[in-house]
PAZAPA-4460 file (N, C-alpha, C; in steps of 0.05 Angstrom, whole numbers, plus 32768, in hexadecimal, padded with zeros to 4 digits):
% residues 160
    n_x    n_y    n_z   ca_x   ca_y   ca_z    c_x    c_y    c_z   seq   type   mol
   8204   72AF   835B   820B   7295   8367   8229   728F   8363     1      X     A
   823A   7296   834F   825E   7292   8345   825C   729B   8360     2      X     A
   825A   72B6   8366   8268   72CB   837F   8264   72B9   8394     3      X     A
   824F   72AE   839B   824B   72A0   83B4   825E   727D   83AF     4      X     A
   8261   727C   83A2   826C   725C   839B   828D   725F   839E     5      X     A
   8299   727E   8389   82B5   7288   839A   82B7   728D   83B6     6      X     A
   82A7   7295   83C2   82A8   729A   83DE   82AB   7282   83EF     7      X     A
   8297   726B   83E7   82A2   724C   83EF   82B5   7244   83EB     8      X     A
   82CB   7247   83CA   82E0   7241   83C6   82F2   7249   83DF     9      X     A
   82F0   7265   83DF   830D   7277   83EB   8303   7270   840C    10      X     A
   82F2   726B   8418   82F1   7253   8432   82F5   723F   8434    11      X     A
   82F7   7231   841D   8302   7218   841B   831F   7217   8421    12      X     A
   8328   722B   840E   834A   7237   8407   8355   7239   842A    13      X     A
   8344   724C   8438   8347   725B   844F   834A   723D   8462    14      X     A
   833C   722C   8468   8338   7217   8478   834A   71FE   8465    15      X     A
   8350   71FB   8451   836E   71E3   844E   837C   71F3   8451    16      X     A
   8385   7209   8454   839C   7211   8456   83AA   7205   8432    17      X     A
   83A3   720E   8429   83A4   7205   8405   83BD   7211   8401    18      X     A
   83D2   7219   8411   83F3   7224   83FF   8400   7205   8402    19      X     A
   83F4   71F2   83F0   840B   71E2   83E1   841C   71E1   83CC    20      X     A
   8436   71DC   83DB   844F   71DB   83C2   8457   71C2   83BA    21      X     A
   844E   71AA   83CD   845D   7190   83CB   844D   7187   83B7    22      X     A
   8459   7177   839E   8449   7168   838E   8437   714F   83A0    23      X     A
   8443   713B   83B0   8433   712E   83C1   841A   7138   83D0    24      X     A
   8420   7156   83E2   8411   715F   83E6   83F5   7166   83D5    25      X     A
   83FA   716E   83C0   83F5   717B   83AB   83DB   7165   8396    26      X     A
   83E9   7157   8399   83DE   7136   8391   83C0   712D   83A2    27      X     A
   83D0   712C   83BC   83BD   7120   83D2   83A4   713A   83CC    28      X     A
   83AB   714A   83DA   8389   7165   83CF   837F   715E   83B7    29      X     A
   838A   715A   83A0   8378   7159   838A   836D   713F   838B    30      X     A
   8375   712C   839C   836F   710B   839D   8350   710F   83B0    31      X     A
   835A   712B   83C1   8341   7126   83DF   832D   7135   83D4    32      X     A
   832F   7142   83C2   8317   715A   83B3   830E   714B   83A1    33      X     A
   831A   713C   839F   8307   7128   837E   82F3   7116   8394    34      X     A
   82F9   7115   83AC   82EA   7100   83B0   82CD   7109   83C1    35      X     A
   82BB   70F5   83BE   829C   70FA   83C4   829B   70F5   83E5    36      X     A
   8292   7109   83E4   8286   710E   8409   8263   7103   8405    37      X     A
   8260   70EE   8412   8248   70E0   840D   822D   70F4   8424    38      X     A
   821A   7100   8417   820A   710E   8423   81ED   710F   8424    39      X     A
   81DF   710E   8424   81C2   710A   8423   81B6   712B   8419    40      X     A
   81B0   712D   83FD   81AA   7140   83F6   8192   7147   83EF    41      X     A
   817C   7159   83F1   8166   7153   83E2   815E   715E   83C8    42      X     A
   8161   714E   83B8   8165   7154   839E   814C   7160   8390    43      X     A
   8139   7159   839A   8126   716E   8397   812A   7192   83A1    44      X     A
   813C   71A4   83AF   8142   71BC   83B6   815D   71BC   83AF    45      X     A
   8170   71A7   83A4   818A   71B5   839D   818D   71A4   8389    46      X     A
   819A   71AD   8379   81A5   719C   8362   81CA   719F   8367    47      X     A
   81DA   718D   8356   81EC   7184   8359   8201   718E   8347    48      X     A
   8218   7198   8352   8229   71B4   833C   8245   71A4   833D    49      X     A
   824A   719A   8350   8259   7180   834B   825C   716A   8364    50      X     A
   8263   715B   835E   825D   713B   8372   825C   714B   8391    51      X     A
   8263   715D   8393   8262   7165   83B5   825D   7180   83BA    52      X     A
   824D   7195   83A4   823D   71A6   83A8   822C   71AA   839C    53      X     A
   8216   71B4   83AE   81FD   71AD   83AA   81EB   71CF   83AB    54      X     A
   81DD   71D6   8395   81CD   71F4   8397   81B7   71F3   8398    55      X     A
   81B0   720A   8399   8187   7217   8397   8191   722E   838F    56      X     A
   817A   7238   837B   8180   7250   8373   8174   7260   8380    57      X     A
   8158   725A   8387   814F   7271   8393   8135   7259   83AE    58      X     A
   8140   7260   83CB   8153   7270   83CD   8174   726D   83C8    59      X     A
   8178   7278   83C9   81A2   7271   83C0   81AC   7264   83D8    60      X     A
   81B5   724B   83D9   81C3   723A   83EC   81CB   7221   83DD    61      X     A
   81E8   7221   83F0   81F2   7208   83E6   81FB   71F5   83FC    62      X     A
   8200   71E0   83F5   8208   71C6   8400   821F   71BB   83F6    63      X     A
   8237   71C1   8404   8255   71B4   83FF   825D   71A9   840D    64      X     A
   8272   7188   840C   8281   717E   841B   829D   717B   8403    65      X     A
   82B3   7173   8415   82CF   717D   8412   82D2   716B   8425    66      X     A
   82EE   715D   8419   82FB   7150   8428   8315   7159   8427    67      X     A
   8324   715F   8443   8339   717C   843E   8355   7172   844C    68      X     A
   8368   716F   8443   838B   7164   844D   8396   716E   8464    69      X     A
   8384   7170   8479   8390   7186   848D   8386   7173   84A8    70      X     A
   8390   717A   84C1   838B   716C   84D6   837B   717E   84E7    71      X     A
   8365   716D   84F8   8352   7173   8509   8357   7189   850F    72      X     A
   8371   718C   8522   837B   7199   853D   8385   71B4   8524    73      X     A
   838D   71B2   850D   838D   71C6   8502   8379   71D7   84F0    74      X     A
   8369   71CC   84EB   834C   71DD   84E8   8340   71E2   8502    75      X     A
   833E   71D8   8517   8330   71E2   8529   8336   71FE   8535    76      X     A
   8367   7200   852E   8364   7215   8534   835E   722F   8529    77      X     A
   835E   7223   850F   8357   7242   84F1   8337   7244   84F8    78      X     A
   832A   7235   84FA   8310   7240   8502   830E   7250   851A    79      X     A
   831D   724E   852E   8321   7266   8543   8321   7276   8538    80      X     A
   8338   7280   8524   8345   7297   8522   8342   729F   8509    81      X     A
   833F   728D   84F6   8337   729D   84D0   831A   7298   84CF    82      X     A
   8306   728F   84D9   82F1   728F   84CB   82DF   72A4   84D5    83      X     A
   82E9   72B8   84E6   82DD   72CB   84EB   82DF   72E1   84DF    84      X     A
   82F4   72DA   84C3   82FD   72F0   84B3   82E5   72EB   848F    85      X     A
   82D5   72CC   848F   82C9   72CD   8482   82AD   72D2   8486    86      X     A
   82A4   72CC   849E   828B   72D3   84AA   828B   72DB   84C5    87      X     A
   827B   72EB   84CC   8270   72EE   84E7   8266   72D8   84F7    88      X     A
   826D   72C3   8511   826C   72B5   851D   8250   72B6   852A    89      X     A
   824B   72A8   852F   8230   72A2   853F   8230   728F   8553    90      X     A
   8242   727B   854F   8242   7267   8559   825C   7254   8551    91      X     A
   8268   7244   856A   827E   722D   855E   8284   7226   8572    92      X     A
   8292   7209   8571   8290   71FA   8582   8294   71DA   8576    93      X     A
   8293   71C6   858B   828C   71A5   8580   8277   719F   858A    94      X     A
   8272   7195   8576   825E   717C   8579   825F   7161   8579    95      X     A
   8251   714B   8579   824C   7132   857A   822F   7135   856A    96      X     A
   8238   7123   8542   822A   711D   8537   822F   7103   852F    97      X     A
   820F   70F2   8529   8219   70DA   8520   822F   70CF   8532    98      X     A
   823C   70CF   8549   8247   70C8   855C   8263   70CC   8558    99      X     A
   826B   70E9   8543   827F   70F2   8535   828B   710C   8546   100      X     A
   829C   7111   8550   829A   712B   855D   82AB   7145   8541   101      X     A
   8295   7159   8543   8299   715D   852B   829E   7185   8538   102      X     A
   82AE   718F   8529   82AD   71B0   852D   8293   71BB   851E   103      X     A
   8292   71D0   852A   8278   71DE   8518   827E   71FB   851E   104      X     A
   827B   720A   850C   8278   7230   850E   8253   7231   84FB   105      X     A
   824F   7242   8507   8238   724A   84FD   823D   7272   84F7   106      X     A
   8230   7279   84DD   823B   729E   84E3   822C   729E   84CC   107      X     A
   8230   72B7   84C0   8220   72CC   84B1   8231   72D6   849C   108      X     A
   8234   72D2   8483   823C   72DF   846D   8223   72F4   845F   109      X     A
   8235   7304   844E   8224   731C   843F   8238   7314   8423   110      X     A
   823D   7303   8414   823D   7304   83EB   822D   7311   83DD   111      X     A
   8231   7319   83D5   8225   7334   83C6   820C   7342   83CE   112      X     A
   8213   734B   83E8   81FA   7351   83F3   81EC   7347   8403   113      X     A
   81EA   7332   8404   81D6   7316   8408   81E0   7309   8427   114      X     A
   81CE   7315   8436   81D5   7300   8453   81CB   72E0   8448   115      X     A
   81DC   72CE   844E   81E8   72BA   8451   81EA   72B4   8468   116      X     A
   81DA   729C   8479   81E6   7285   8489   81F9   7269   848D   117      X     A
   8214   7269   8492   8217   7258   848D   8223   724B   84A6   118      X     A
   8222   7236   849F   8225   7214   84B0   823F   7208   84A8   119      X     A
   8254   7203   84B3   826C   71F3   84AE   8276   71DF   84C0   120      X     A
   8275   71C7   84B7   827A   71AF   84CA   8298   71A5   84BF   121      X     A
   82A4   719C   84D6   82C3   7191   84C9   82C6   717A   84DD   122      X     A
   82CB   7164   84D0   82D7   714A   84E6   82E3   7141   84E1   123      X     A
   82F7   712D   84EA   8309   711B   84E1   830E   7104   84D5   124      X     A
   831F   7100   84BF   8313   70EC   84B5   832B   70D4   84BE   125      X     A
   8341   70E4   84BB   8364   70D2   84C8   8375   70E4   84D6   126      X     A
   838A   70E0   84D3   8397   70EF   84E4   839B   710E   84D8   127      X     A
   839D   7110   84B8   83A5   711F   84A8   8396   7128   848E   128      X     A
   8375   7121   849A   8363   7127   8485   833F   7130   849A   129      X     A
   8338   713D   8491   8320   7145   8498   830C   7140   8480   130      X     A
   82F0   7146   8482   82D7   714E   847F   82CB   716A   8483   131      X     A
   82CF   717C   846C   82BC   718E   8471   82A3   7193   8461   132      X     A
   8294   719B   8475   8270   7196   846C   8275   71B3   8472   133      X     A
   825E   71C5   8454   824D   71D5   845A   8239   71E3   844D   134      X     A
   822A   71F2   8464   820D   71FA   8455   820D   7217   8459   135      X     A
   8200   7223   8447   81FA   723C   843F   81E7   723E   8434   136      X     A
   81CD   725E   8441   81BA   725B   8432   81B7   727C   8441   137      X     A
   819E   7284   842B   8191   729C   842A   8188   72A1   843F   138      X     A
   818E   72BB   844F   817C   72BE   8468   8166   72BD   845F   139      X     A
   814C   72B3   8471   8133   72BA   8473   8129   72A4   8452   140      X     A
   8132   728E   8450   812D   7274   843F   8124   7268   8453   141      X     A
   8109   725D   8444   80F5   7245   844F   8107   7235   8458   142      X     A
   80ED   7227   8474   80FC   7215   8488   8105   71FA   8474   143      X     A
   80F9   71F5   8463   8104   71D8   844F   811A   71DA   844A   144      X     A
   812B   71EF   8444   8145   71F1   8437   8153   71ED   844C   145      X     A
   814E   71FD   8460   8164   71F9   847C   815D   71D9   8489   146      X     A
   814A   71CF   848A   8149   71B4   8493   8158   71A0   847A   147      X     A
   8151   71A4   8460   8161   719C   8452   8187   719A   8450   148      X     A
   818B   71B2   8456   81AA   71BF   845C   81A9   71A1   847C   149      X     A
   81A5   71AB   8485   81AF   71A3   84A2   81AC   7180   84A1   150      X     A
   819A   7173   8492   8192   715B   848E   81B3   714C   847F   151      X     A
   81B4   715F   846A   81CC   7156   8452   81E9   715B   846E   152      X     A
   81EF   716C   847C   8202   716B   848E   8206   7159   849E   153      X     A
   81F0   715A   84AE   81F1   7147   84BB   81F5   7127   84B7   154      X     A
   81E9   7126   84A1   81F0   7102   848F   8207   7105   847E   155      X     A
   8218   7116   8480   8234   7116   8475   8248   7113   8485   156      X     A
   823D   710E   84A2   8254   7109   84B7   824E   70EE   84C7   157      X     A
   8266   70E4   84BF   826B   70C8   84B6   8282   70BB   84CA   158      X     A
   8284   709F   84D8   8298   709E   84DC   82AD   708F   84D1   159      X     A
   82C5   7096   84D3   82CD   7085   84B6   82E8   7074   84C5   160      X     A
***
């Protein structure tokens, strides 16, 4: 589960674009990562590893939101072009959630082995801050977990 939780980190890394030098800069990310992405979790299938991720051990899936210093129009375009370097695509595109229009990639990871589905939602929150929601879970995990996953996403997109 570490291996799969680094693999969230270094997509996290991949999608802020995390090379800050500016102390302000620098400031603001640790101000937007401290803070709680409000989600509907079911705490009966995941328990809570810190205020905004959420696990199962078995099957292995998690539930993260991130609130990330970067603008719309610039994650929308690293999801074109870098997130095909962490998973295999399946799907992406916008949507309209909660009356939010929100990006989404859907694709396929392998962490140690292990096909992995995952779900990544990003919306806006100002001009210079987003929301990222996501879910990951074990291929071939009962339908509860994935209705669960998709339940907690979807009630994390918010308009603000």
């Amino acid at each position: 589960m570490k291996k799969l939780l680094l693999v969230f980190a270094l997509l996290f890394c991949v999608m802020s674009n995390a090379q800050v030098t500016d102390s302000v800069e620098e400031k603001r990310t640790k101000e937007l990562m401290s803070k709680k992405v409000e989600m509907d979790v079911d705490s009966g299938l995941f328990m809570a590893v810190t205020q905004n991720t959420f696990v199962s051990e078995s099957p292995k899936a998690v539930i993260m939101g991130l609130y990330v210093p970067e603008t719309y129009e610039n994650i929308k375009l690293e999801m074109d072009t870098e997130m095909s370097q962490q998973f295999k695509v399946v799907e992406k595109g916008e949507k309209t959630i909660n009356g939010v229009s929100v990006l989404c990639i859907v694709g396929i990871s392998e962490p140690e082995g292990i096909t992995m589905n995952n779900t990544v939602y990003c919306y806006k929150v100002d001009a210079d801050t987003c929301v990222m929601l996501m879910g990951i879970i074990e291929e071939g995990a009962e339908n509860k977990y994935k209705v669960a996953i998709n339940k907690a996403l979807n009630s994390g997109v918010k308009k603000h």
